[in-house]
C-alpha positions as CSV (number, residue, x, y, z in Angstrom):
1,X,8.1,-5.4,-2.7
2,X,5.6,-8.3,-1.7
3,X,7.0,-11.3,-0.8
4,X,6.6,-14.1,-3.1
5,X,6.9,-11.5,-6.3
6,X,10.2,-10.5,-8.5
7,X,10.9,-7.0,-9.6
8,X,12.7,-7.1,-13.3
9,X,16.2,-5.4,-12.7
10,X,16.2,-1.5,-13.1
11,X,13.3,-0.6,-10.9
12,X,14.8,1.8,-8.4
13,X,13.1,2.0,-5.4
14,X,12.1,5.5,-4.4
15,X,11.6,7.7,-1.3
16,X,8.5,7.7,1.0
17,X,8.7,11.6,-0.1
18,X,9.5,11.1,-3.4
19,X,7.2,12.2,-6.6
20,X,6.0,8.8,-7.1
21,X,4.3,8.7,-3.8
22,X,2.6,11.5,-4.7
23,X,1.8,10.7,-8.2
24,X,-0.1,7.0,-6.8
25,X,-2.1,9.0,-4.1
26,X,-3.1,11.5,-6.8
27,X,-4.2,8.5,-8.7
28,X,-5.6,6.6,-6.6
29,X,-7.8,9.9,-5.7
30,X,-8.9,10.3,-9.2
31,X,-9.7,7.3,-10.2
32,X,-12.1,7.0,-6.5
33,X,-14.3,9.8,-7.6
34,X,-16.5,7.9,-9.8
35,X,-17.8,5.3,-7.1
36,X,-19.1,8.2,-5.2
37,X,-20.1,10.6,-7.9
38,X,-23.4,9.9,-8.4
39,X,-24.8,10.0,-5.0
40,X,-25.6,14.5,-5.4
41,X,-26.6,14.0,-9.0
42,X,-29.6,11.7,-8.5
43,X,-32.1,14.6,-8.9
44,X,-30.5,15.3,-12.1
45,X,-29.3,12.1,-13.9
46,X,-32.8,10.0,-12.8
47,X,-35.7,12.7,-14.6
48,X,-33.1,12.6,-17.6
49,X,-32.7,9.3,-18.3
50,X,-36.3,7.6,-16.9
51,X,-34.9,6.4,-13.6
52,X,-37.5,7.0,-11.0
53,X,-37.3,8.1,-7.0
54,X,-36.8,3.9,-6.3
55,X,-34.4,2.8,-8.7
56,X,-32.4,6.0,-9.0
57,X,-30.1,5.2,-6.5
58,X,-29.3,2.1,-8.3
59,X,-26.5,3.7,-10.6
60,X,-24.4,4.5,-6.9
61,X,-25.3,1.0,-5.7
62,X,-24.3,-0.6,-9.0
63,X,-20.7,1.5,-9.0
64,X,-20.5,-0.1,-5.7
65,X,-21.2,-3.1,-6.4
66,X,-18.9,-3.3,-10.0
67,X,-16.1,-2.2,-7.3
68,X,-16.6,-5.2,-4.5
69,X,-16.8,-7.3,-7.6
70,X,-13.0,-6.4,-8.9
71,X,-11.9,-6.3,-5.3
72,X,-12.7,-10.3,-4.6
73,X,-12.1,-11.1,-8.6
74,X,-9.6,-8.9,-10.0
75,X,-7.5,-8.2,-7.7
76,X,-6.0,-11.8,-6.7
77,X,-5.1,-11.6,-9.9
78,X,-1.7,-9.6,-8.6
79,X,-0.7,-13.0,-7.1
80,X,-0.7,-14.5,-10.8
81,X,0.2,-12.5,-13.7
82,X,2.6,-9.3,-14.1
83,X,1.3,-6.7,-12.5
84,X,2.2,-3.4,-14.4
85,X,0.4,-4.8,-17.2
86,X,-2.6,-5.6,-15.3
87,X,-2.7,-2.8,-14.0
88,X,-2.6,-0.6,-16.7
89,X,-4.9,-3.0,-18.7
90,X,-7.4,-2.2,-15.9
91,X,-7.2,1.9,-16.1
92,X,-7.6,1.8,-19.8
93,X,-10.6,-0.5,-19.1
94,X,-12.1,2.5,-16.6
95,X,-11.5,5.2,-19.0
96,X,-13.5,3.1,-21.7
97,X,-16.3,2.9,-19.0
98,X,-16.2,6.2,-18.0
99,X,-17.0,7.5,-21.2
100,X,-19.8,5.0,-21.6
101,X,-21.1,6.8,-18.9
102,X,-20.6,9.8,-20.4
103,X,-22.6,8.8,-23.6
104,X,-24.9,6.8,-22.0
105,X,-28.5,7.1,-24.2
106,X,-30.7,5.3,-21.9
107,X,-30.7,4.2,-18.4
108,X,-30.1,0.9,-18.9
109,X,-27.0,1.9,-20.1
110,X,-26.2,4.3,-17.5
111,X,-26.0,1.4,-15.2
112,X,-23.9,-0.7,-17.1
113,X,-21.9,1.3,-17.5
114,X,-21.9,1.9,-14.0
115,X,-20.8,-1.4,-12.7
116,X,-18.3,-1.5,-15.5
117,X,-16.8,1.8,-13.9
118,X,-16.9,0.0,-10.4
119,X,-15.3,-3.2,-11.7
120,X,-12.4,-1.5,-13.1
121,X,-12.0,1.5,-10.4
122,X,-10.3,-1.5,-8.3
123,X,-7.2,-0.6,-9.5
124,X,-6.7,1.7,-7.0
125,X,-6.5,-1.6,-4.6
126,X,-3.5,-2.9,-7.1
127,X,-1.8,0.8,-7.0
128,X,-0.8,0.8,-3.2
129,X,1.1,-2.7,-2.8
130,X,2.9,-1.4,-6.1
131,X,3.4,2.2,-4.3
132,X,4.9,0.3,-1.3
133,X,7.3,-1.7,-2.8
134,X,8.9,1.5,-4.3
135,X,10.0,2.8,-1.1
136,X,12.5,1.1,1.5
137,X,11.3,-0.7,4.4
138,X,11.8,1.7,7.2
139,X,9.5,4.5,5.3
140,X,6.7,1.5,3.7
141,X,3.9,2.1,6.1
142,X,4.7,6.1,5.8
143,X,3.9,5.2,2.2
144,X,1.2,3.2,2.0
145,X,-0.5,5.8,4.7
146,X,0.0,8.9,2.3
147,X,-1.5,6.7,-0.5
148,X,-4.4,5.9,1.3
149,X,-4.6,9.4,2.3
150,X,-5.5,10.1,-1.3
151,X,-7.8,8.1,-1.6
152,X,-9.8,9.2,1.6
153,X,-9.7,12.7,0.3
154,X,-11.1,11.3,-3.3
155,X,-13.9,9.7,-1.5
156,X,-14.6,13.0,0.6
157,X,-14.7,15.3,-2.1
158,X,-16.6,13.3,-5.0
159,X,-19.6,14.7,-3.8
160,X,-19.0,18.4,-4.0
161,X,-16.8,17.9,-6.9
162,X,-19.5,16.4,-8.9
163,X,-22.3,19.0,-8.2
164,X,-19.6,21.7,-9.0
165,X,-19.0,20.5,-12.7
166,X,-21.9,19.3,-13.2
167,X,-23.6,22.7,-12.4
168,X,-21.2,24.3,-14.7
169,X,-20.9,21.7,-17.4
170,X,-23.7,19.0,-16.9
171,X,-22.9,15.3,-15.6
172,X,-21.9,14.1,-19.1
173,X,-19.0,16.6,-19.0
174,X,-18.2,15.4,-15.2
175,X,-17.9,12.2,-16.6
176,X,-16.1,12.4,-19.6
177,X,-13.3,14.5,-17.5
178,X,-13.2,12.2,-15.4
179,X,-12.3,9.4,-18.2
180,X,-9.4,12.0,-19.7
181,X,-7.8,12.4,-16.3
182,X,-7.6,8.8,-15.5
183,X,-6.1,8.2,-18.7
184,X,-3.5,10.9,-18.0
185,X,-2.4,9.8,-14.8
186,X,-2.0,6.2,-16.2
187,X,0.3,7.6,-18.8
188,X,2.2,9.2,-15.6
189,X,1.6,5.8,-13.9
190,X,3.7,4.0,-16.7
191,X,6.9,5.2,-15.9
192,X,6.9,4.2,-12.5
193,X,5.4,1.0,-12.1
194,X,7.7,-1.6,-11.8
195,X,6.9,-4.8,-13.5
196,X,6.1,-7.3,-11.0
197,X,6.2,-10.6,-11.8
198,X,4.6,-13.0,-8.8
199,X,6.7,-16.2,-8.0
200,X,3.6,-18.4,-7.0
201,X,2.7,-21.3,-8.9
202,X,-1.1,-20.9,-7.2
203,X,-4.1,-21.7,-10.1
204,X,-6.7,-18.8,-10.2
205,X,-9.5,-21.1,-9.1
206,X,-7.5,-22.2,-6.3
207,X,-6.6,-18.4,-5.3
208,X,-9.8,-17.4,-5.4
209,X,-10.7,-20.3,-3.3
210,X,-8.4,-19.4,-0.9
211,X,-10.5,-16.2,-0.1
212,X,-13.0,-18.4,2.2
213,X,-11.2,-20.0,4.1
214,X,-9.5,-16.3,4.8
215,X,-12.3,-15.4,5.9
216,X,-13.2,-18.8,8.3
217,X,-9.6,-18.7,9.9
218,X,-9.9,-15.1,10.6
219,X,-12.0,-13.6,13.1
220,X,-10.8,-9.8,13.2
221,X,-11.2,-9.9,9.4
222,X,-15.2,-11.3,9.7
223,X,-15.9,-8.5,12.8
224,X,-14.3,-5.7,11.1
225,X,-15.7,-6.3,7.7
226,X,-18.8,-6.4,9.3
227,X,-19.1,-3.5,11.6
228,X,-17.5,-1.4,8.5
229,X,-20.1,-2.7,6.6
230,X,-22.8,-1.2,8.6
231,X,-20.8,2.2,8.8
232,X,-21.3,2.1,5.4
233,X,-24.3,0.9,5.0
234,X,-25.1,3.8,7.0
235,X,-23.0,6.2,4.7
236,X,-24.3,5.4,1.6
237,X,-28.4,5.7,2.7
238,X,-27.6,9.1,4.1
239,X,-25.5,10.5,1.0
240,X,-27.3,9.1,-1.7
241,X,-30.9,10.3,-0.1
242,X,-29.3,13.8,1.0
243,X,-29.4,15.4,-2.2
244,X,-32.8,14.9,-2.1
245,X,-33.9,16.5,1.5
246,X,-31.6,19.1,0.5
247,X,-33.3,20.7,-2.4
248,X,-36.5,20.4,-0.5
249,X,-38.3,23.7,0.8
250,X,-37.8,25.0,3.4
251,X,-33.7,24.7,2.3
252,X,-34.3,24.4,-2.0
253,X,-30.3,24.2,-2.1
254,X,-29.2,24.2,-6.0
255,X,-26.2,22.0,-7.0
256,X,-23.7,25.0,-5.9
257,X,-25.1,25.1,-2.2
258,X,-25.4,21.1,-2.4
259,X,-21.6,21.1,-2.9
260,X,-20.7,23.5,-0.6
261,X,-22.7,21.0,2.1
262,X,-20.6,18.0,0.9
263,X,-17.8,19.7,1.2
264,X,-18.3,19.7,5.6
265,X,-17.9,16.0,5.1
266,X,-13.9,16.6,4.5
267,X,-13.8,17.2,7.7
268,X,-14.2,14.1,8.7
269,X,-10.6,13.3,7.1
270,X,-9.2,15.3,10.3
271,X,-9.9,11.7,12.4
272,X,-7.7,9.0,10.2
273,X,-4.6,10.0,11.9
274,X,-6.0,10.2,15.4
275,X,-7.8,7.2,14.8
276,X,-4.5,5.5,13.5
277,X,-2.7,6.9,16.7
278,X,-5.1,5.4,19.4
279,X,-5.0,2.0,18.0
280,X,-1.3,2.6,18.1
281,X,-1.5,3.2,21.7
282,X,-4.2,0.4,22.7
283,X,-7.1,2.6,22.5
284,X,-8.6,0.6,19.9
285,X,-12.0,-0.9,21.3
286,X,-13.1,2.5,23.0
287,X,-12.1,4.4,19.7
288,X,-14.1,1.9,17.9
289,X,-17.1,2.5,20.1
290,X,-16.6,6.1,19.9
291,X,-16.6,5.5,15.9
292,X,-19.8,3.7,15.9
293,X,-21.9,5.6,18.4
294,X,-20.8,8.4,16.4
295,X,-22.6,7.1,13.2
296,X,-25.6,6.3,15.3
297,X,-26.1,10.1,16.5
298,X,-25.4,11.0,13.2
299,X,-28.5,10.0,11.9
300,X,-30.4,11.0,15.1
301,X,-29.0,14.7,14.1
302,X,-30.2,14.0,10.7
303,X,-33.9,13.6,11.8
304,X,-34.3,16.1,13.5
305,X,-32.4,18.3,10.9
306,X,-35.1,16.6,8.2
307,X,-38.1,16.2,10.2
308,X,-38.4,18.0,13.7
309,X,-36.8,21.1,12.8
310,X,-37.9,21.0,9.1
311,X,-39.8,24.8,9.5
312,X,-36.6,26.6,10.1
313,X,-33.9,26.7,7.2
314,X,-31.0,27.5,9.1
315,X,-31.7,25.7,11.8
316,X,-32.8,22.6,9.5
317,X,-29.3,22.9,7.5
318,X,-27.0,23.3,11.6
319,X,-28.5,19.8,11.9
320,X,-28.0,18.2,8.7
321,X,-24.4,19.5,8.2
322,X,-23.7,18.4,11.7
323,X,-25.4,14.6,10.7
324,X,-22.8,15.0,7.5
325,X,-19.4,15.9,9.9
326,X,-20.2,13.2,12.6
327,X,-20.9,10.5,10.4
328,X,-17.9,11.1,8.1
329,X,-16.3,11.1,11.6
330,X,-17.2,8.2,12.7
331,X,-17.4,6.0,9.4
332,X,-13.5,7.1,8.8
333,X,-12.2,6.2,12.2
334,X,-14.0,2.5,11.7
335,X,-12.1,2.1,8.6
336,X,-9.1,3.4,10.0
337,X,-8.6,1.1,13.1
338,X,-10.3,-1.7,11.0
339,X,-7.3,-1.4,8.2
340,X,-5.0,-1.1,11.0
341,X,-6.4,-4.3,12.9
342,X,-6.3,-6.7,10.2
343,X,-2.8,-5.4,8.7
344,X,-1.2,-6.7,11.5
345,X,-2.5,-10.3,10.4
346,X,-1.2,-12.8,7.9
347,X,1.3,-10.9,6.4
348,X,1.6,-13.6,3.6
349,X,-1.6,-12.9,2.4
350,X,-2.0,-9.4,3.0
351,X,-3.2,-8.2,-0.3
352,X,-6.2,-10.7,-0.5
353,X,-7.4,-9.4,3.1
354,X,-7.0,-6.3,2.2
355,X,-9.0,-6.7,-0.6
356,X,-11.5,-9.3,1.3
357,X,-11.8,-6.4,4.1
358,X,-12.8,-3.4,1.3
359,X,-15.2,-5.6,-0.5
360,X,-17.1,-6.7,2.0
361,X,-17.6,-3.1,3.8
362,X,-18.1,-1.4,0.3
363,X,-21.0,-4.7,-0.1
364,X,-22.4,-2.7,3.1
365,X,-22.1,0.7,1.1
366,X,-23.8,-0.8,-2.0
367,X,-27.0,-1.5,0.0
368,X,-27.3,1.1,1.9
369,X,-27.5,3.3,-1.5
370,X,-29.9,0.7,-2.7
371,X,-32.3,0.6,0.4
372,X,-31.9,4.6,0.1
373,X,-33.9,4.9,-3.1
374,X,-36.9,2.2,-1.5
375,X,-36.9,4.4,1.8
376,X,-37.0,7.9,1.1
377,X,-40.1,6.7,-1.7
378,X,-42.0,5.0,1.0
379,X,-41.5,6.7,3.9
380,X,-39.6,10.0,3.0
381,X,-36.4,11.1,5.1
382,X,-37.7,9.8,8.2
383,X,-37.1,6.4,6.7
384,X,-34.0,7.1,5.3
385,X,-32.8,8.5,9.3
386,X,-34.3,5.2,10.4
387,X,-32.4,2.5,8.1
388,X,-29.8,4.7,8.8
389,X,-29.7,4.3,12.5
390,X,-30.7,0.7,11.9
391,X,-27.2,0.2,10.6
392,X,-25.1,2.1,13.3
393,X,-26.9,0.3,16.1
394,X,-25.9,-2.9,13.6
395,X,-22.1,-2.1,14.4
396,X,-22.8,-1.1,17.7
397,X,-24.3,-4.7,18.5
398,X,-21.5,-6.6,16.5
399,X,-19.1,-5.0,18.8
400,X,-20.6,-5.8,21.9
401,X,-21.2,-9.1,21.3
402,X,-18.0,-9.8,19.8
403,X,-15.7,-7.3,22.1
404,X,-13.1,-9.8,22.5
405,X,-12.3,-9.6,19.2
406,X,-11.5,-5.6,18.9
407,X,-8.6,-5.9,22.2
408,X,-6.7,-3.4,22.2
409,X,-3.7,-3.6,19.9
410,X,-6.0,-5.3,17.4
């Protein structure tokens, strides 16, 4: 349980191995997918609904931002008002968006919805304090870790997932199952959220004001928000564009085969724990160099996937599903010693940096999707390897300069 909150009587805790744990990382999983699930169906959603090449990727980038939005605005709001309420309230506000999405007639709907999806998927950052709090202390951080596990693997596979079903069923049907399965899980969720009622006398205005100076008084929070914020800068340029290079001649995948690519990117899951387990032993800054020179070649396997080995299918797709493992590698292992780093600071106001540290990385996600759209238009997937690699040399140099802040331990 967070300090500074009461739990009503009758809320038993529960085991780190208990069905509840596994019942919040399922839902936290679930209700990920929709931030990403966009990014492979840009081919198919844009022609439908009049988006062109440049503003397609707007509908990932709007998700994005909608999310970083309810992570530095909704969220706080766990420090003031009961929280199994609020955090229901917000699921049933994502299954009505989801389903906007799913009937969305124009595209101007389409995005709104979008953001609205984004805005209310934040409830997954509500879900884990809640998740911790049901299991004793000495199995918490066990806890938290399988949650978060969940959602990792909900990020990794919203990609394939969504070309799947919509292959099968069309992107309207994605959606709208989607919006039924979050609304199941909630009515799962129900039982076991406690209801959490914080103790603080803190003003909303004044919480949310408390968010800057966070951020002033805490240099490992700026650096790693930052250099996660070009990781995923880098993420989102690459996965929203790749769709695109991939049903290019001389590959012409369909939405099966663009799938089955996304689905190399789950391997990237593999480096969380070893991540986790050389910051543990004081590895961290040369595991956080590793992680960002990994995104870097990334997108230097990418070009010449896309561009100097364009002739040759097989060859073309070795490169490109390479570029996809190394810079899920490296992206995760960022996130994972960044989440590590600033846990181990300002334990009284844990939840608003961990909420400070997401938004401002997924920020970084947002505009790489954006810039994708503008790049691949101008300049094809040479400029989309290009921002790309402009962003991992971007974490590269924000480590370098400030390596005093990623010591080891931190």
């Amino acid at each position: 349980m967070r300090t500074g909150a009461a739990r009503e009587p009758g809320s038993a805790s529960q085991g780190a191995g208990s069905p509840p744990t596994a019942l919040f990382a399922l839902a936290v999983g679930v209700v990920v997918l929709a931030l990403y699930a966009s990014q492979p169906l840009v081919g198919i959603i844009g022609p439908e609904l009049g988006l062109s090449p440049v503003t397609s990727g707007l509908a990932t980038t709007l998700t994005l931002l909608g999310y970083a939005t309810g992570l530095f605005l909704l969220v706080p709001l766990t420090d003031l008002v009961e929280n199994r309420q609020l955090i229901l309230t917000t699921l049933a506000a994502n299954v009505c968006a989801l389903l906007m999405l799913a009937a969305a007639p124009t595209a101007a709907a389409f995005l709104i919805a979008s953001f609205l999806v984004g805005l209310s998927t934040s409830a997954i950052q509500m879900l884990v304090p809640v998740a911790a709090s049901l299991s004793s202390e000495s199995s918490r951080g066990r806890t938290v870790g399988n949650v978060m596990s969940g959602l990792m693997l909900g990020i990794l596979f919203s990609r394939p997932l969504a070309s799947l079903v919509t292959e099968a069923a069309g992107w309207r049907s994605l959606y709208t199952a989607l919006g039924v399965a979050v609304a199941a899980l909630a009515l799962g969720l129900a039982r076991f959220i406690p209801r959490i009622r914080p103790n603080g006398q803190t003003g909303y205005p004044q919480l949310i004001g408390s968010l800057g100076s966070i951020l002033r008084e805490e240099p490992t929070l700026r650096q790693r928000a930052a250099t996660q914020a070009m990781c995923m800068g880098a993420f989102g340029v690459f996965w929203t564009a790749i769709a695109l290079r991939l049903a290019q001649p001389p590959i012409a995948l369909g939405q099966t085969g663009i799938a089955l690519f996304a689905l190399a990117g789950a391997a990237g899951a593999i480096i969380s724990p070893i991540a986790g387990r050389a910051g543990d032993r004081g590895a961290t800054r040369p595991a956080t160099m590793l992680a960002h020179a990994a995104v870097a070649t990334a997108m230097i396997l990418a070009y010449f996937g896309g561009e100097v080995f364009a002739g040759s299918r097989d060859t073309s797709l070795a490169f490109l599903l390479s570029a996809a493992i190394v810079l899920d590698l490296g992206v995760i292992a960022d996130q994972t010693l960044g989440r590590r780093a600033i846990n181990l600071i300002r334990p009284e106001a844990r939840g608003r940096i961990n909420g400070l540290f997401t938004g401002l990385f997924f920020l970084g996600g947002a505009a790489g999707s954006a810039l994708s759209g503008v790049v691949w238009s101008a300049w094809g997937w040479r400029g989309v390897c290009a921002t790309g690699l402009a962003f991992g040399i971007g974490a590269i140099v924000i480590f370098l300069t400030r390596r005093r802040v990623f010591k080891a331990g931190s």
